[in-house]
C-alpha positions, 0 to 999 in steps of 0.5 A: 509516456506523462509519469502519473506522478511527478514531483521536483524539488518537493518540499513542505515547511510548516511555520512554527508558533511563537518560539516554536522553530518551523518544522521542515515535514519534507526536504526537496526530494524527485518523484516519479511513479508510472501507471501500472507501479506500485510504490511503498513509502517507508520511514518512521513516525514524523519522516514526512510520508502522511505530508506527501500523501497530502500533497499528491491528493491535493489537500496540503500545499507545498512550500516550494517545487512542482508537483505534477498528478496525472499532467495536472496540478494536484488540486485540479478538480479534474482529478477528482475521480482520477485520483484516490486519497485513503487517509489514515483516519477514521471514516466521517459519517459515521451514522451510514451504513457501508452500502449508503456511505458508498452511495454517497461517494459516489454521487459526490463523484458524479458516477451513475448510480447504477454504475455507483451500485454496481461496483459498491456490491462487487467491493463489499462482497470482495472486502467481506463487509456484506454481512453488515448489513445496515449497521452503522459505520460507528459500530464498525471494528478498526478493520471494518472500517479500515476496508471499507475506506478501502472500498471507497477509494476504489468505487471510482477506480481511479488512475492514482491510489494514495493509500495511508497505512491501507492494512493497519488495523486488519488481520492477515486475511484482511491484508491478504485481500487489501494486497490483492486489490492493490496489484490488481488495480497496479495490472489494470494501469493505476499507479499505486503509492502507499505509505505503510509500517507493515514491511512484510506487505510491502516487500510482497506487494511494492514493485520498488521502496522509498525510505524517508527519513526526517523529511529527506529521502533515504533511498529508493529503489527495487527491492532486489537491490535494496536486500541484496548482499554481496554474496551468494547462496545455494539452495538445493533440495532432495538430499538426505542428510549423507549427501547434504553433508557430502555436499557442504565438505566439498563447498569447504574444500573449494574455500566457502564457509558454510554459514548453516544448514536448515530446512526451508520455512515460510512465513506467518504470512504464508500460513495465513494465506494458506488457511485462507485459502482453505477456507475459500475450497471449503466454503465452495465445497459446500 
């Protein structure tokens, strides 16, 4: 099986200005991601992920390697509706309303217009960006605008994602949504990379993780092996406080060192979900 992404010895150099040293954005790195994969890009500020994102779509160059999307070079217009790029800022055409910003893309993809409807109805209503209407998209919060960018790199349900920060900006129901869509489209064979600061979403949505640093890959791999450690842990329940003393003398006995005990919690996050799905059986409830 042709890998949808594949890149080899990628590297991105930008020439500096008058005194100003050339900047290496990214060191020759290998990439490779599959359909139905989801990859999250790590790494701080400035450690080349928004340049790799640029490249795969297509808009930057590189300054040396191959870069293969799909079996195509990354410029190949017939990657348009194939490949998706949600970039981090903030949406152009500003004075439609979200239903004709999605016309819009649309007709520039070449798709039908009853297909282009269709699919703009099902992602509103999915993004809870029905209730505006007809507002325009520069009265839009940061969320708003951020889902429907969302919306829009979905409407052709492309092969390829290329997701730049695709939560940041929205609330945990929100997020919630946006993870969904994403490993529901990663299901349906797309090959998803996305680049984020939210580490909490990627550890619940990324299959594996790719760390840069200054423009050189720090590492990668599943998440199981990247937070593993070397030891082990026993988790039991349904035990009063008699039997779980009982039980952590003996562990002591056989030379383990008993490193706490507590009651299991989730996280924020989880409550969050859990409220939103409460809300989803309430409002069905009516």
């Amino acid at each position: 099986m042709v890998a949808a992404i594949s890149a080899r010895q990628l590297a991105v150099t930008f020439r500096g200005r008058g005194r100003r040293a050339a900047v290496e954005a990214l060191r020759p790195l290998d990439l490779e991601l599959r359909g139905g994969q989801v990859l999250g890009v790590l790494g701080p500020n400035g450690s080349g992920k928004t340049t790799l994102l640029r490249v795969l779509a297509g808009l930057q160059a590189q300054s040396s390697g191959e870069v293969r999307v799909l079996d195509r070079a990354p410029t190949d217009r017939a990657l348009v509706r194939r490949v998706a790029y949600q970039s981090e800022g903030a949406l152009p055409l500003a004075t439609l309303s979200a239903p004709e910003y999605l016309s819009f893309i649309g007709a520039e993809l070449g798709l039908p217009n009853d297909v282009s409807d269709e699919r703009a109805a099902a992602l509103l209503a999915r993004l809870e960006l029905e209730h505006a209407g007809r507002r325009r998209i520069r009265t839009f919060s940061t969320g708003m605008g951020k889902r429907l960018a969302l919306a829009a790199a979905l409407i052709a349900e492309p092969e390829v994602l290329l997701l730049d920060e695709p939560t940041s900006g929205l609330d945990p129901f929100g997020s919630e949504t946006v993870m969904a869509l994403l490993r529901e489209r990663a299901e349906a064979g797309a090959a998803v990379l996305m680049a984020s600061h939210h580490l909490l979403e990627v550890e619940e949505c990324c299959d594996e993780v790719l760390v840069l640093h200054s423009g050189s890959v720090h590492m990668r791999g599943p998440l199981d092996e990247l937070l593993a450690r070397d030891e082990h842990a026993l988790i039991v329940s349904g035990l009063d406080d008699d039997d779980v003393t009982a039980l952590a003398e003996e562990a002591r006995r056989k030379g383990a060192r008993t490193a706490r005990v507590e009651r299991p919690r989730d996280h924020l996050f989880a409550l969050f979900r859990r409220l939103g799905r409460d809300r989803s059986d309430q409002e069905r409830g009516r």
